[in-house]
GUVO-735807 format. One record per atom (N, C-alpha, C, O): residue number from 1; atom name; residue in three letters; x, y, z. Coordinates in steps of 0.05 Angstrom, whole numbers, plus 5000, padded with zeros to 4 digits. Layout:
<pts>
  num  atomo  residuo  east  north    up
  NUM     CA      ala     X      Y     Z
...
</pts>
This chain:
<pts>
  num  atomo  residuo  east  north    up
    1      N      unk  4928   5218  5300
    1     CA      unk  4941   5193  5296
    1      C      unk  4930   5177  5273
    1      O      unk  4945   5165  5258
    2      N      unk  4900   5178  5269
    2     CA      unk  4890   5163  5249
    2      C      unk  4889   5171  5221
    2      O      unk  4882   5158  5202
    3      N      unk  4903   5206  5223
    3     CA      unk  4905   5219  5195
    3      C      unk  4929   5210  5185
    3      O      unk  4933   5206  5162
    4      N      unk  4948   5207  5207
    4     CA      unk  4977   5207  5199
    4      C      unk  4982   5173  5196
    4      O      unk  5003   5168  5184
    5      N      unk  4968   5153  5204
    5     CA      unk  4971   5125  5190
    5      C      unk  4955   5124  5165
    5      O      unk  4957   5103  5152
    6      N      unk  4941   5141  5157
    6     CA      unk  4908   5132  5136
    6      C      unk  4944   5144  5108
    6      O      unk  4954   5131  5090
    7      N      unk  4950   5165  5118
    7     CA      unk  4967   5196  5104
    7      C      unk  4989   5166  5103
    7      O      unk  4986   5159  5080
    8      N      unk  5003   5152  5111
    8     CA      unk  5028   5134  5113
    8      C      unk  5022   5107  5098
    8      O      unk  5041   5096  5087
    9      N      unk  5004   5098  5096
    9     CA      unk  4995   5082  5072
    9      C      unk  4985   5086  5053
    9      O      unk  4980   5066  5040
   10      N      unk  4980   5105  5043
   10     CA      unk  4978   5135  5013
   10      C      unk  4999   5134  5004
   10      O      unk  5001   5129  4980
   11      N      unk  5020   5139  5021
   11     CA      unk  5049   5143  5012
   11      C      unk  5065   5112  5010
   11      O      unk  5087   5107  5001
   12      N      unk  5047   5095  5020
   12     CA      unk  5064   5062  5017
   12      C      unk  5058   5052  4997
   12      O      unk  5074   5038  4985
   13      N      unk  5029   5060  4988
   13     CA      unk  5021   5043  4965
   13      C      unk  5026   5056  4941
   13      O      unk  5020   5045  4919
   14      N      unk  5040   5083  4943
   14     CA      unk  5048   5096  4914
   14      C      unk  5077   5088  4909
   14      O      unk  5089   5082  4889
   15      N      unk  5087   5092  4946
   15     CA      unk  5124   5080  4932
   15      C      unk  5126   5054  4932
   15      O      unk  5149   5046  4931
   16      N      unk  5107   5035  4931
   16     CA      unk  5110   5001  4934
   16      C      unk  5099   5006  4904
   16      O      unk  5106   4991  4886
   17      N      unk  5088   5021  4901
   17     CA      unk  5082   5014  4858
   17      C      unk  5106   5025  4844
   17      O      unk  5113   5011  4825
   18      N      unk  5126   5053  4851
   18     CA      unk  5136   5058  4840
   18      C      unk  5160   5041  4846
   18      O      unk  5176   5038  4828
   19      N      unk  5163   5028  4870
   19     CA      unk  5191   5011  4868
   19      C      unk  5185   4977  4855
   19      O      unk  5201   4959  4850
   20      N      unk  5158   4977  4852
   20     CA      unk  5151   4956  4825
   20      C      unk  5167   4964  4796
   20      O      unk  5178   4948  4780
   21      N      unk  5166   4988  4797
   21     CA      unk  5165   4999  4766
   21      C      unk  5204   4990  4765
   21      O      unk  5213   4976  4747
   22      N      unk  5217   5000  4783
   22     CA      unk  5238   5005  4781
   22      C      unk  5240   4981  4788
   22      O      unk  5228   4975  4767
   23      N      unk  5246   4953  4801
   23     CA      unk  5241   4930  4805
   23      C      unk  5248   4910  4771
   23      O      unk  5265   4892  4767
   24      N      unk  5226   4924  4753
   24     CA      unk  5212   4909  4735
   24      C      unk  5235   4921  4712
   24      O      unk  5241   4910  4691
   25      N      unk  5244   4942  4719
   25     CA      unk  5270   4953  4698
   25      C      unk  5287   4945  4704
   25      O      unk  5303   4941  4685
   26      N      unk  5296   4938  4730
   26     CA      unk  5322   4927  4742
   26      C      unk  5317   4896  4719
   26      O      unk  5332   4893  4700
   27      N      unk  5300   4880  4724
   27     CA      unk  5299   4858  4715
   27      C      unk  5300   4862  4686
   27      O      unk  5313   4847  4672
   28      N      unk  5289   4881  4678
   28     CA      unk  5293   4877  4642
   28      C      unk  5318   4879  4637
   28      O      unk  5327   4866  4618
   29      N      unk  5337   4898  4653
   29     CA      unk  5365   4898  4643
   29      C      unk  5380   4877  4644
   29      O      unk  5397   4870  4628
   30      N      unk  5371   4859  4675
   30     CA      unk  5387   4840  4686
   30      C      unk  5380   4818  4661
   30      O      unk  5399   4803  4659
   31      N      unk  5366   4815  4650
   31     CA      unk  5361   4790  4631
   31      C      unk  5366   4803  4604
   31      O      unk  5376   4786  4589
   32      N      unk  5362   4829  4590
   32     CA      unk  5369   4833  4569
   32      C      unk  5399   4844  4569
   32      O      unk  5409   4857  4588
   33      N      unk  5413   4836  4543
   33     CA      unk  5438   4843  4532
   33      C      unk  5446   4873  4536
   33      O      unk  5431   4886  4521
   34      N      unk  5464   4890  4549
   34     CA      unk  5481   4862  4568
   34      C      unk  5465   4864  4593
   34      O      unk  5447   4879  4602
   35      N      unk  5482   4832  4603
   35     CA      unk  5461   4836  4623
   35      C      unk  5476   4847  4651
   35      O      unk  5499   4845  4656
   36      N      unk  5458   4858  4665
   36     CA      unk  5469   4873  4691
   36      C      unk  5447   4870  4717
   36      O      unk  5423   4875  4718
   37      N      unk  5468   4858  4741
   37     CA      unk  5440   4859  4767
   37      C      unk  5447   4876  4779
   37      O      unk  5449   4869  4802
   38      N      unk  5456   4907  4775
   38     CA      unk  5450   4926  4789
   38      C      unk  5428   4940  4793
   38      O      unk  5428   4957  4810
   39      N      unk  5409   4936  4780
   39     CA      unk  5383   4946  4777
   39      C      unk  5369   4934  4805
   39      O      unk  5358   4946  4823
   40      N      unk  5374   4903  4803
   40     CA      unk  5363   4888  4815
   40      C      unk  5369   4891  4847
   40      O      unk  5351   4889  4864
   41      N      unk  5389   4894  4851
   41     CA      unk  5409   4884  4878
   41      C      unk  5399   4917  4889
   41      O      unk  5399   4921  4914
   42      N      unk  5390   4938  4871
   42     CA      unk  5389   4956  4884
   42      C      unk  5361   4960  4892
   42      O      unk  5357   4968  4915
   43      N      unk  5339   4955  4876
   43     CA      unk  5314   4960  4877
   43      C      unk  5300   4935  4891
   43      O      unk  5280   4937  4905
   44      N      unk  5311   4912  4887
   44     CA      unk  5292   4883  4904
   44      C      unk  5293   4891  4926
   44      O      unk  5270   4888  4935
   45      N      unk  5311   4902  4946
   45     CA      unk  5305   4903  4975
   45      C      unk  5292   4927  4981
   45      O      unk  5281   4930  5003
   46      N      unk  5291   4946  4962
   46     CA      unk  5278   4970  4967
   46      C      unk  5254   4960  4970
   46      O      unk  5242   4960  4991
   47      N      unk  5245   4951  4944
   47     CA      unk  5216   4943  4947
   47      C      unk  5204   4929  4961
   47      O      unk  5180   4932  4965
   48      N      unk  5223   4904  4976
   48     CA      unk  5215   4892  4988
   48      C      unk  5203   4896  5017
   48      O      unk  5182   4889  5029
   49      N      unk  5234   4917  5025
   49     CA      unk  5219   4938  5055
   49      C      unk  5196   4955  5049
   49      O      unk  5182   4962  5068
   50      N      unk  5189   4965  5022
   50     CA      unk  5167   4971  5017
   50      C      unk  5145   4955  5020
   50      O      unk  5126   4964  5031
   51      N      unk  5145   4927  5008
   51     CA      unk  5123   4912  4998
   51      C      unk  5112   4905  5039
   51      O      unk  5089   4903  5047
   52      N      unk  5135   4903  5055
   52     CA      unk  5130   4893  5085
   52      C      unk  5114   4919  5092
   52      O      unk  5093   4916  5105
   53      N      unk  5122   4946  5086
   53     CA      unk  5109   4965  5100
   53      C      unk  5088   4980  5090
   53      O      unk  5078   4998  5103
   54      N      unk  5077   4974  5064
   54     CA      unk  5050   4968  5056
   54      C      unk  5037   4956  5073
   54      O      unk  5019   4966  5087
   55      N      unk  5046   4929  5074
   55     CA      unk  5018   4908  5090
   55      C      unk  5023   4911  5116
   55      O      unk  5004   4903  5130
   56      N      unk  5043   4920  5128
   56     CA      unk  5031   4933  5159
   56      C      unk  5011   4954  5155
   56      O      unk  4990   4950  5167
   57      N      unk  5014   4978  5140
   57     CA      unk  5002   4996  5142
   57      C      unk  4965   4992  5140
   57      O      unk  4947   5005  5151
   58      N      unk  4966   4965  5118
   58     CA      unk  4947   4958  5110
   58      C      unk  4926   4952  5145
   58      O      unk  4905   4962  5152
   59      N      unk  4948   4929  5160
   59     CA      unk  4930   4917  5182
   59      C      unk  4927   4944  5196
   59      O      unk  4905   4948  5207
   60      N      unk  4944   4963  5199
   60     CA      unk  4935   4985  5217
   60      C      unk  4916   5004  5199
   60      O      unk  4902   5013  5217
   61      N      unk  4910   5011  5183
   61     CA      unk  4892   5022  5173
   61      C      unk  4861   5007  5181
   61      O      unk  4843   5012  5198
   62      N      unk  4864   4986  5160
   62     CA      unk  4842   4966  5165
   62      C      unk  4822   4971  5191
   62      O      unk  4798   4978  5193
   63      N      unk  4845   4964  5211
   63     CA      unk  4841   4957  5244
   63      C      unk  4822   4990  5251
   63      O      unk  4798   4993  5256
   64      N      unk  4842   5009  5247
   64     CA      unk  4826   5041  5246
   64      C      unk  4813   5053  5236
   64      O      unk  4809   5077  5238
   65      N      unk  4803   5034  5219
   65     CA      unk  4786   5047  5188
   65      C      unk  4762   5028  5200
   65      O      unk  4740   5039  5198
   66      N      unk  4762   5005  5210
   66     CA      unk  4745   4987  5205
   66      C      unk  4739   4976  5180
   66      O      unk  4717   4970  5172
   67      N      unk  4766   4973  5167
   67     CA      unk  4753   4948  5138
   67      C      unk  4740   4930  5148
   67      O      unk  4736   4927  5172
   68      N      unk  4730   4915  5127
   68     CA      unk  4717   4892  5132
   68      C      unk  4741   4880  5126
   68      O      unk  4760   4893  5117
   69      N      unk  4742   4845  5131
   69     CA      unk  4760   4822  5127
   69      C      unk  4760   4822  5098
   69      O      unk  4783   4822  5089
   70      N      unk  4736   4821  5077
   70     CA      unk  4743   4824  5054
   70      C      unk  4766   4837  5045
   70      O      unk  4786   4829  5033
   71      N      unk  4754   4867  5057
   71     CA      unk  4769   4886  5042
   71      C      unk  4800   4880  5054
   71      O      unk  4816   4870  5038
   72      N      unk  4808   4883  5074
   72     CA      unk  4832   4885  5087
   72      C      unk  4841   4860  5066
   72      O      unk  4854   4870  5048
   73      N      unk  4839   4838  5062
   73     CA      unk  4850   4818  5040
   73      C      unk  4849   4832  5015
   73      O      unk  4870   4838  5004
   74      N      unk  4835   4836  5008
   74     CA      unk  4842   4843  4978
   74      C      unk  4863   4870  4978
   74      O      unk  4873   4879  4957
   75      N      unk  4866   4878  4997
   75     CA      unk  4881   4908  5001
   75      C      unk  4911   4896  5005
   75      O      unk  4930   4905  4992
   76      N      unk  4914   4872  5025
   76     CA      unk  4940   4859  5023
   76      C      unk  4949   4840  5000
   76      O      unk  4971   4829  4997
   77      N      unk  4922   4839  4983
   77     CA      unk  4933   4821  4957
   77      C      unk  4938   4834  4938
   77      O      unk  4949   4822  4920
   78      N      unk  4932   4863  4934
   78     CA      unk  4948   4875  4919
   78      C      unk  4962   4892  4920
   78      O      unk  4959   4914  4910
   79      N      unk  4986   4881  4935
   79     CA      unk  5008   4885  4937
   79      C      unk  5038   4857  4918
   79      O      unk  5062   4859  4913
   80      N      unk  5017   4837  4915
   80     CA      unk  5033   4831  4899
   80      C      unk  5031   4831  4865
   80      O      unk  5053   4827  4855
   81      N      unk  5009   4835  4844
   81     CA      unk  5007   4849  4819
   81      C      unk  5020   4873  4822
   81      O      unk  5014   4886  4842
   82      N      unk  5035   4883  4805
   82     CA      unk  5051   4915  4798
   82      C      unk  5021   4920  4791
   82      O      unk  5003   4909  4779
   83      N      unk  5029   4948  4808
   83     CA      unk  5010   4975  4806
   83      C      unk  4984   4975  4823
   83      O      unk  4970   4994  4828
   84      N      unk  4982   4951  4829
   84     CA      unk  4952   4939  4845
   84      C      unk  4942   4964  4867
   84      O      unk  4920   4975  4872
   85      N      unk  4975   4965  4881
   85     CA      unk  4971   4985  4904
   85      C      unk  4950   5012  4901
   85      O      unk  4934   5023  4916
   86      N      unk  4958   5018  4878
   86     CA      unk  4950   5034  4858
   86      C      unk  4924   5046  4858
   86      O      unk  4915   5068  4859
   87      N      unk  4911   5013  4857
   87     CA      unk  4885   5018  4837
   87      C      unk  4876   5014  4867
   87      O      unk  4856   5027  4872
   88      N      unk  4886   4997  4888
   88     CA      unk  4859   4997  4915
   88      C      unk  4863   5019  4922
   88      O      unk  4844   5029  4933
   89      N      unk  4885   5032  4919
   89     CA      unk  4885   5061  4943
   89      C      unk  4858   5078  4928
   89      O      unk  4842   5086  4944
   90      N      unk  4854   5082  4902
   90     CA      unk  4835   5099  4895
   90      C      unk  4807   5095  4904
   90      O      unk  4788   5108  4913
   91      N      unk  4815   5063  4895
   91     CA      unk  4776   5052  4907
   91      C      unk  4777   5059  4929
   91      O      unk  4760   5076  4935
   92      N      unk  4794   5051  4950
   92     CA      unk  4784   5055  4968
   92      C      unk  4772   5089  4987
   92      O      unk  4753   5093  5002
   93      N      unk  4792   5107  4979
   93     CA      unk  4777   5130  4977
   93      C      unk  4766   5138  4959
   93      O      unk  4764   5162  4964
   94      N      unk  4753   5132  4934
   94     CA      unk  4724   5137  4924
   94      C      unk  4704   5133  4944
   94      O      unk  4685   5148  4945
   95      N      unk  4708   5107  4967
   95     CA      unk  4684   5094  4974
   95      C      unk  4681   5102  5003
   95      O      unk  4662   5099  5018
   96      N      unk  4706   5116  5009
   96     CA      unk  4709   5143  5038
   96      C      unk  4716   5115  5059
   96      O      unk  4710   5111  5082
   97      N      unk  4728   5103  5045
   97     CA      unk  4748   5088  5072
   97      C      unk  4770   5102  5088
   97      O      unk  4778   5103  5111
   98      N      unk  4779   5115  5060
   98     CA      unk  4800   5139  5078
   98      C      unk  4794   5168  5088
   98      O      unk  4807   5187  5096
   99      N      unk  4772   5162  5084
   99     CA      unk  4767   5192  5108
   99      C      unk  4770   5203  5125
   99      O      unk  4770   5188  5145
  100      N      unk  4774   5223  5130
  100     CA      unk  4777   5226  5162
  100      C      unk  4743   5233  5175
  100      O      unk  4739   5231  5199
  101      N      unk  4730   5237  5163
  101     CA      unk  4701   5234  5171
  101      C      unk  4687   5213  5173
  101      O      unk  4666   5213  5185
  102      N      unk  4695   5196  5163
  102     CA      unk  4674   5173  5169
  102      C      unk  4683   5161  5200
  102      O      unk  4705   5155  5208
  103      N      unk  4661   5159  5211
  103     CA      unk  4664   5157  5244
  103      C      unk  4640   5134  5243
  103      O      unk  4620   5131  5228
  104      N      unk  4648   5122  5264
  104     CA      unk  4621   5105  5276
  104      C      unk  4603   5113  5289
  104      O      unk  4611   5134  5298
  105      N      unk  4578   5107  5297
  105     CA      unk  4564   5119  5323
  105      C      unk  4571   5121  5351
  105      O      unk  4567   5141  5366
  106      N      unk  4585   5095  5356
  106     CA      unk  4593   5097  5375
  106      C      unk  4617   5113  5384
  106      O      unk  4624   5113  5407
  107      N      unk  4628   5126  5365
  107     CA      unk  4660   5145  5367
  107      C      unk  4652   5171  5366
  107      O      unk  4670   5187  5370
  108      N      unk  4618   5183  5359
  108     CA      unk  4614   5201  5346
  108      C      unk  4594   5213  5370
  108      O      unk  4587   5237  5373
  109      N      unk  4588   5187  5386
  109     CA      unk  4575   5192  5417
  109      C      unk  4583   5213  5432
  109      O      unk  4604   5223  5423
  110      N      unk  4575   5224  5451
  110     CA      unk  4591   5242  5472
  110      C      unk  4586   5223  5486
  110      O      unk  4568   5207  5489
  111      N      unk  4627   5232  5503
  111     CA      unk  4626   5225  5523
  111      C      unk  4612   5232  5546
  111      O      unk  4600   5254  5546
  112      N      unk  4612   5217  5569
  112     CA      unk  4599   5231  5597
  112      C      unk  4579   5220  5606
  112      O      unk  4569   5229  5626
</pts>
């Protein structure tokens, strides 16, 4: 269960950057000559069910990861800079938040 939420916010914070990307093209067309909001009308709500299911994923990660409060904030604040998602998902597995090994003592106890 905790591979397949850590594995579901990997995949939120790459398609919440790439529906930034496409977001940010919708808008260049919509304002440059000619102008058109199909870009927009199609990609704003994408992203936006994206941008909501990032930061769930975030509190459920967090919660099963044991972030700290820092981190869990800064993990939900970049979600709004394009690409941010990006750059925490890496830190944060450089630093083995997303591991599936890192365990606590107390989880790592036997039972009995």
């Amino acid at each position: 269960m905790r591979e397949k939420v850590t594995r579901l916010f990997v995949v939120a914070a790459i398609a919440e950057a790439i529906s930034w990307a496409a977001l940010l093209a919708g808008m260049a067309v919509k304002y440059g000559p000619p102008a058109n909001e199909l870009g927009v009308q199609i990609f704003g709500p994408i992203h936006g069910g994206l941008f909501v299911a990032y930061g769930v994923l975030v509190l459920a990660v967090a919660r099963l990861r044991r972030w700290s409060l820092v981190a869990t904030g800064v993990a939900l604040a970049c979600a709004v800079p394009p690409f941010a998602t990006l750059v925490f998902e890496r830190w944060a597995r450089r630093r083995g938040m997303l591991d599936a090994a890192r365990r606590t003592a107390r989880e790592a106890a036997p039972v009995g």
